[in-house]
VEXVEXMAR-937160 format. One record per residue (C-alpha): residue in one letter; x, y, z. Coordinates in steps of 0.05 Angstrom, whole numbers, plus 32768, in hexadecimal, padded with zeros to 4 digits. Layout:
residues N
@r=A, px=X, py=Y, pz=Z
...
//
This chain:
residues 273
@r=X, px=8000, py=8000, pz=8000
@r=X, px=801C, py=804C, pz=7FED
@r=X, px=8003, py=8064, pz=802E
@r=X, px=800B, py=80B1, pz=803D
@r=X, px=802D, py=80BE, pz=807A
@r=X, px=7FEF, py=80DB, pz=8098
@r=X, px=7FCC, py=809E, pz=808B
@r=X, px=7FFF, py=8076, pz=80AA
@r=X, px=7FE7, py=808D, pz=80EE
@r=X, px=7FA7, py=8087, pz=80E1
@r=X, px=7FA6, py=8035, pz=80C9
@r=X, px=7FCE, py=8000, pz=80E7
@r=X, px=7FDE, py=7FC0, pz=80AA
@r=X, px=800A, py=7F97, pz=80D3
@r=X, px=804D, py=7F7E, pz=80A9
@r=X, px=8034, py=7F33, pz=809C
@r=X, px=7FEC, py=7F45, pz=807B
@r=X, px=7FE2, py=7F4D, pz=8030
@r=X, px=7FC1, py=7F8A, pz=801D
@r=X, px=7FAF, py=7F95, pz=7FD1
@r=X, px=7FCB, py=7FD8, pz=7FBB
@r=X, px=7F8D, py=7FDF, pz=7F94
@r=X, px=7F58, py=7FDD, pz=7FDB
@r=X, px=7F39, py=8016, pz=7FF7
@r=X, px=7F44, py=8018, pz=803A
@r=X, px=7F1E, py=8050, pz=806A
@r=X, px=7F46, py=8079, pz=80A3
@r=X, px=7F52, py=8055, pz=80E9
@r=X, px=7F54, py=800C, pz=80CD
@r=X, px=7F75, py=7FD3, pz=80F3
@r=X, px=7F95, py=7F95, pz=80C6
@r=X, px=7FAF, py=7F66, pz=80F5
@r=X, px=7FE5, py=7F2F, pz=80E1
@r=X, px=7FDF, py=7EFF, pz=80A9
@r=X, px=7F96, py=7F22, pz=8080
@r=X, px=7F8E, py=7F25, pz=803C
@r=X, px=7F69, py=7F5A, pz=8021
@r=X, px=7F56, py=7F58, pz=7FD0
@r=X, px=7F5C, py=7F8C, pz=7F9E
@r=X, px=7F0F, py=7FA6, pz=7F98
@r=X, px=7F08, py=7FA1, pz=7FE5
@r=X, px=7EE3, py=7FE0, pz=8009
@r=X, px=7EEE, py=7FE3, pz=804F
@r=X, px=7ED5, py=8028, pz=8072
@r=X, px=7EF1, py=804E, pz=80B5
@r=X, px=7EFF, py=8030, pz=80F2
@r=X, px=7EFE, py=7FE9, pz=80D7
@r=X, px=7F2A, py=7FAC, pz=80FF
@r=X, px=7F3C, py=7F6B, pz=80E9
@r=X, px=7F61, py=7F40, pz=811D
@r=X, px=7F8B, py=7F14, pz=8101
@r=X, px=7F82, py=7ED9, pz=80C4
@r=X, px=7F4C, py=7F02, pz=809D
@r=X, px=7F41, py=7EF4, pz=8059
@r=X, px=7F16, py=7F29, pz=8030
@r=X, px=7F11, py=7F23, pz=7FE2
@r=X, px=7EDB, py=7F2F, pz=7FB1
@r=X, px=7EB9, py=7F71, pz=7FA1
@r=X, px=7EB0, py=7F7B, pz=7FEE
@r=X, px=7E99, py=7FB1, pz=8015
@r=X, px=7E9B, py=7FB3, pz=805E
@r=X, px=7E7C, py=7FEF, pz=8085
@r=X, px=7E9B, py=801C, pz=80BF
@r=X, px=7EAA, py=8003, pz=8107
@r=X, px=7EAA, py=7FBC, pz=80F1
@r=X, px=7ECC, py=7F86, pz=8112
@r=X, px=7EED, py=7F45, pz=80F3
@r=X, px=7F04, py=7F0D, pz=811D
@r=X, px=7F41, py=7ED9, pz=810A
@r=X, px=7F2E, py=7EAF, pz=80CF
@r=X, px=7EF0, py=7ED3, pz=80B6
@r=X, px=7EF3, py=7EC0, pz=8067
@r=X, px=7EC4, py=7EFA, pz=804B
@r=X, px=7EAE, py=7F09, pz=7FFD
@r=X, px=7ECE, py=7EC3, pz=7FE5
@r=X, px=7EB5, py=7EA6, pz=7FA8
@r=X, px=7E69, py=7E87, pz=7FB9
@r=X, px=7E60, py=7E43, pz=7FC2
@r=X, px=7E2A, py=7E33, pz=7F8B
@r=X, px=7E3D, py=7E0C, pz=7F46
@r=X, px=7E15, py=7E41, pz=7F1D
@r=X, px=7E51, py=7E73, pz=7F34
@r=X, px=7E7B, py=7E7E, pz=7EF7
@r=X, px=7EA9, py=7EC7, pz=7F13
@r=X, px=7E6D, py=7EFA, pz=7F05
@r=X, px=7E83, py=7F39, pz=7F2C
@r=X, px=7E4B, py=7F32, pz=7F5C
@r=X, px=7E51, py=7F55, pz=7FA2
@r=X, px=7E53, py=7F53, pz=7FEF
@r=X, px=7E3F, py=7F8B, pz=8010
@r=X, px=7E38, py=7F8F, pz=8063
@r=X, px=7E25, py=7FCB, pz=8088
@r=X, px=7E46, py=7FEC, pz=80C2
@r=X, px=7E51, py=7FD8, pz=8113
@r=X, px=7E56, py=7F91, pz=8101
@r=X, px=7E73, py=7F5A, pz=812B
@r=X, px=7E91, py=7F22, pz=8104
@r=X, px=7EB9, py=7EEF, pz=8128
@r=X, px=7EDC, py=7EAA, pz=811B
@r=X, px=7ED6, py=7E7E, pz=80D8
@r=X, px=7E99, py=7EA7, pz=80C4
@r=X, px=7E8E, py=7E9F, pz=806E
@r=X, px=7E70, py=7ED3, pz=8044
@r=X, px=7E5D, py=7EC9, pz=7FFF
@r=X, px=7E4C, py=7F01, pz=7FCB
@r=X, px=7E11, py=7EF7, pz=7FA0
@r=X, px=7E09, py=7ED2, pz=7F5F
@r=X, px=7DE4, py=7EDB, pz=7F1B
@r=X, px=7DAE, py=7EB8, pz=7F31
@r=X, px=7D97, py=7EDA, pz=7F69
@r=X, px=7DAA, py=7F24, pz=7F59
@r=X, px=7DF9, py=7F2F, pz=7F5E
@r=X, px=7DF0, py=7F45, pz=7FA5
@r=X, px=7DFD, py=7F34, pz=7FEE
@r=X, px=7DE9, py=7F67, pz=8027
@r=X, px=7DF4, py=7F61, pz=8071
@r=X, px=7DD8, py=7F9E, pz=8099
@r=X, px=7DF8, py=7FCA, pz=80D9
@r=X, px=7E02, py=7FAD, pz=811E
@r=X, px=7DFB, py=7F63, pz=8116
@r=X, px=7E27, py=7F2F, pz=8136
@r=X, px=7E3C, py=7EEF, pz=8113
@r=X, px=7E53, py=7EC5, pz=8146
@r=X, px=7E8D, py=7E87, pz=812E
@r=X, px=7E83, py=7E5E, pz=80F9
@r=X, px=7E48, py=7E7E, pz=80DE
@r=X, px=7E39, py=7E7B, pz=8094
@r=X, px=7E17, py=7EAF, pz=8067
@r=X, px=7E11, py=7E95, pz=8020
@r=X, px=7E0D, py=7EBA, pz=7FDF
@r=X, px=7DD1, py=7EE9, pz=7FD8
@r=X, px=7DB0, py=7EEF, pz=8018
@r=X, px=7DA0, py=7F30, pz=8030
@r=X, px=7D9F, py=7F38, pz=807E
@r=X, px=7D85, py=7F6B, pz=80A1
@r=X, px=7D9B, py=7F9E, pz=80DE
@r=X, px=7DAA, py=7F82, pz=811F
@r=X, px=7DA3, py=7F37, pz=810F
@r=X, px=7DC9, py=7F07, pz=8140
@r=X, px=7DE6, py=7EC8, pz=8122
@r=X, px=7DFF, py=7E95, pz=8159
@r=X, px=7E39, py=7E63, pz=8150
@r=X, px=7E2F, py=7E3D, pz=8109
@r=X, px=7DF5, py=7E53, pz=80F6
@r=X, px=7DEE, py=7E4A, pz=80AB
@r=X, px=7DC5, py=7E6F, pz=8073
@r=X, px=7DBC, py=7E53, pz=8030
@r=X, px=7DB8, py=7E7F, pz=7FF4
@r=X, px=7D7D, py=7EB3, pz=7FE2
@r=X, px=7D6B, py=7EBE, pz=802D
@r=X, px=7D55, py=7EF8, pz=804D
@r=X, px=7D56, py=7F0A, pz=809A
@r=X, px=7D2F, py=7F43, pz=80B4
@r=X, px=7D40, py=7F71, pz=80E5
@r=X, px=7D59, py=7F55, pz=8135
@r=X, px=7D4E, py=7F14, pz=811A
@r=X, px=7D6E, py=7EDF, pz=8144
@r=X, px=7D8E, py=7E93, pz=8124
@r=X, px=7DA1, py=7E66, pz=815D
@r=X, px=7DDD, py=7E3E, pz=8160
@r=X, px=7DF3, py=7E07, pz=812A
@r=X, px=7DA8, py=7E13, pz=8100
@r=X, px=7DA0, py=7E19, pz=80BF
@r=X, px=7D6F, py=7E48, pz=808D
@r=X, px=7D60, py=7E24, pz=804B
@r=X, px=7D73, py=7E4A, pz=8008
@r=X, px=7D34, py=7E7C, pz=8000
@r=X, px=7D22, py=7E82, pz=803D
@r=X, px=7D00, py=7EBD, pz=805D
@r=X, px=7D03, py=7EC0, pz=80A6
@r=X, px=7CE7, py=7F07, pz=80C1
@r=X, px=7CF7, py=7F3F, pz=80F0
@r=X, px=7CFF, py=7F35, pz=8137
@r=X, px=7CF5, py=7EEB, pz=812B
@r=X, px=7D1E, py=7EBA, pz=814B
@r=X, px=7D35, py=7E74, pz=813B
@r=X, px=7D41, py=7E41, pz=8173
@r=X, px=7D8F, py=7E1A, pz=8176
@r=X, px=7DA0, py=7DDF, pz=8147
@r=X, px=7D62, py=7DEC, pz=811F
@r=X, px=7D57, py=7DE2, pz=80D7
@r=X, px=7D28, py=7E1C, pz=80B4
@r=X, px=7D0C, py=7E02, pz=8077
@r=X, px=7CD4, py=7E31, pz=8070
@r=X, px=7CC3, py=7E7A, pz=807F
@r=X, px=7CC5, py=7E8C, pz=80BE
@r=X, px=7C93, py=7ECC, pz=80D0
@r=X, px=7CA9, py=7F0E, pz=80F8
@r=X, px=7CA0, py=7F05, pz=813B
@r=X, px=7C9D, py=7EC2, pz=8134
@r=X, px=7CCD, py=7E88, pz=8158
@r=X, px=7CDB, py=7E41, pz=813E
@r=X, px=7D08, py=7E03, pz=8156
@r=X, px=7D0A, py=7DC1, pz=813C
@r=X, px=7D33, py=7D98, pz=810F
@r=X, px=7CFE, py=7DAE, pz=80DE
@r=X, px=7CDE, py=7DEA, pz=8103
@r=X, px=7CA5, py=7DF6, pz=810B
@r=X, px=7C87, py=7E3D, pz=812C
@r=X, px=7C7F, py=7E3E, pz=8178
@r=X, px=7C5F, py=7E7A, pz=8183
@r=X, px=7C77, py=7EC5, pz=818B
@r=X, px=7CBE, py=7EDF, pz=8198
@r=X, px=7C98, py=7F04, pz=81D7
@r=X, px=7CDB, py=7F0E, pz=8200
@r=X, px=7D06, py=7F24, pz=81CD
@r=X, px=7CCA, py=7F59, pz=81B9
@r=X, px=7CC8, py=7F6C, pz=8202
@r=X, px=7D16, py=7F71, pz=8208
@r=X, px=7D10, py=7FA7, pz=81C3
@r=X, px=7CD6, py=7FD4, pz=81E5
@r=X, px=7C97, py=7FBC, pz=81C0
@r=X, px=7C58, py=7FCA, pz=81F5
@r=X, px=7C30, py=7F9D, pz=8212
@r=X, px=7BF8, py=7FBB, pz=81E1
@r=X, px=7C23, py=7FAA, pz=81A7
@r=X, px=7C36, py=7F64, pz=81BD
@r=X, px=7BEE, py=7F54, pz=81D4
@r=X, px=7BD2, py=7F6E, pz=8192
@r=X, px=7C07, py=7F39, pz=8167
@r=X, px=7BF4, py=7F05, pz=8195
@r=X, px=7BA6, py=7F11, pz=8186
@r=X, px=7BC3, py=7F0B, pz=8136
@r=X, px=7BE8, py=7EC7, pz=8144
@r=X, px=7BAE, py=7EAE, pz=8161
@r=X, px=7B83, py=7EBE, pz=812A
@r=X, px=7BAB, py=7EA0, pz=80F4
@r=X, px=7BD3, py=7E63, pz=8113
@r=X, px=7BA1, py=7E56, pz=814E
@r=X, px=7B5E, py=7E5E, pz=8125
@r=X, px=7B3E, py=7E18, pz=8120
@r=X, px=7B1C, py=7E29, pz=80D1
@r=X, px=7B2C, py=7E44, pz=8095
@r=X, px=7B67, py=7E44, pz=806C
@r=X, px=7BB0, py=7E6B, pz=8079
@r=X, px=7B95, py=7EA5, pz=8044
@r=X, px=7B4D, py=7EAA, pz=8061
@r=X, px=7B6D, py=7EA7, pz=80AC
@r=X, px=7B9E, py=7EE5, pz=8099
@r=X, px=7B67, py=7F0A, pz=806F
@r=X, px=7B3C, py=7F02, pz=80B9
@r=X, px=7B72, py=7F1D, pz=80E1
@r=X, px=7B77, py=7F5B, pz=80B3
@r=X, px=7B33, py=7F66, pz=80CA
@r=X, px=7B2F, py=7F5C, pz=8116
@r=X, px=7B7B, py=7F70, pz=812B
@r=X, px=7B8D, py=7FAD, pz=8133
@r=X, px=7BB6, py=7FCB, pz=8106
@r=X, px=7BF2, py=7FD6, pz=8129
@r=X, px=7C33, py=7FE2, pz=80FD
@r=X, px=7C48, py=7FA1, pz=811D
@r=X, px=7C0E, py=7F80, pz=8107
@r=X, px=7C0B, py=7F94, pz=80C4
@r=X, px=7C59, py=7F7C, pz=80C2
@r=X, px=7C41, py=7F2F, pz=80CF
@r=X, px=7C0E, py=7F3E, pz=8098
@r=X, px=7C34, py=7F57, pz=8064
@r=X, px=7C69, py=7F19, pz=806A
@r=X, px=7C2D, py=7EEE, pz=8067
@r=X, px=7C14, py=7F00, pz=8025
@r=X, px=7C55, py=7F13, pz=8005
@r=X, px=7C64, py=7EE8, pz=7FCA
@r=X, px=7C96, py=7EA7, pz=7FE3
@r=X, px=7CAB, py=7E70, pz=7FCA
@r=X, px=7CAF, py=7E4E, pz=8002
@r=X, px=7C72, py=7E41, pz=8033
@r=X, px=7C75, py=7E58, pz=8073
@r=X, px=7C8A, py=7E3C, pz=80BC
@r=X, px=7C4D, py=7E22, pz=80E0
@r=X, px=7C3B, py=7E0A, pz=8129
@r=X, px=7C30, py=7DC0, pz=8136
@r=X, px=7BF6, py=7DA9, pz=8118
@r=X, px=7BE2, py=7DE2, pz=80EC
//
């Protein structure tokens, strides 16, 4: 790198990383021994990576991020229909990304693009294939795995050592239980666990722990009831009914709105549905 000496105080690249000459690195950043960052790499300000990172692609990482040893980020995805199309990785700022995570940029197939949002954590071993898009503050315990073409709402939570099926849509403030396998949508709100989960109801402390009222979560439980609790009527007629009795709270209308948004998957339901 033909680093200005002004910039030399402002970013450490210890001696033993490898550092294209052809990155753009932000002010404040932290390389720590042995990385290897590739020549259409972004990385904004105040960005540290420990030690053993590996960044490469057309990668862009956002401010205040932190990389832990062995991360391997904006590699080549693993899907057959890959043939070096200059798709993307993108990931937002405050992020937390720690040991033998994998990061895949998009494909042809599925739009050219993988997004990660601000101030999630990624705990070891997770995996984020090519062309998800997750959203802001999403919490991804140890080895959690996403197939391709999924997308993670908002404060989302994936357990430890599950796994989300390619496609998948699992919804804001939802929250999968450990070693489960997600095969199907999962609804905001909404909690599963199983080896092939099945909803179990309402994420009612994580809602508490984020502010929502009592008004709020009472008025999404009166909606749960009236589609997965209702004895008649089919999953359209049950939503169509809820429209019409709930309230329409913003939270309400969230559940909704997943529920009759086109999928090609079905969706997550309780035992015995």
């Amino acid at each position: 790198m033909n680093l200005t000496e002004q910039e030399v105080l402002k970013t450490f690249i210890h001696p033993t990383a490898c550092v294209s000459s052809k990155a753009h690195l932000g002010e404040h950043i932290k390389i720590g021994p042995f990385c290897i960052i590739g020549d259409n790499v972004v990385l904004e300000d105040n960005i540290e990576l420990m030690a053993h990172v590996c960044i490469e692609g057309r990668t862009k990482i956002g401010a205040r991020t932190k990389i832990y040893p062995f991360a391997s980020v904006g590699f080549p995805p693993q899907d057959l229909k890959y043939h070096g199309e200059p798709s993307q990785l993108l990931i937002g700022t405050d992020n937390t990304i720690r040991e033998y995570v994998t990061m895949q940029p998009g494909t042809e197939g599925g739009g050219m693009i993988t997004t990660i949002g601000n101030h999630c954590l990624f705990m070891a071993g997770v995996h984020v294939a090519h062309d998800c898009h997750i959203g802001n503050h999403v919490i991804m315990a140890n080895y959690a795995t996403l197939g391709g073409h999924i997308t993670i709402g908002d404060y989302a939570m994936i357990g430890g050592l599950s796994a989300v099926h390619q496609f998948v849509r699992v919804g804001a403030h939802a929250m999968v239980g450990g070693m489960s396998g997600i095969e199907r949508d999962l609804i905001p709100y909404g909690t599963a666990m199983g080896e092939r989960a099945g909803l179990t109801g309402l994420n009612v402390i994580g809602l508490r722990r984020r502010g929502y009222s009592c008004e709020d979560i009472q008025t999404l439980q009166s909606a749960y009831e009236q589609i997965f609790e209702k004895l008649s009527g089919t999953l359209e007629e049950r939503i169509k009914s809820a429209r019409s009795v709930v309230p329409s709270k913003a939270c309400v209308q969230e559940l909704l709105g997943f529920l009759e948004s086109p999928t090609i998957r079905s969706y997550c339901l309780p035992k015995g549905f």
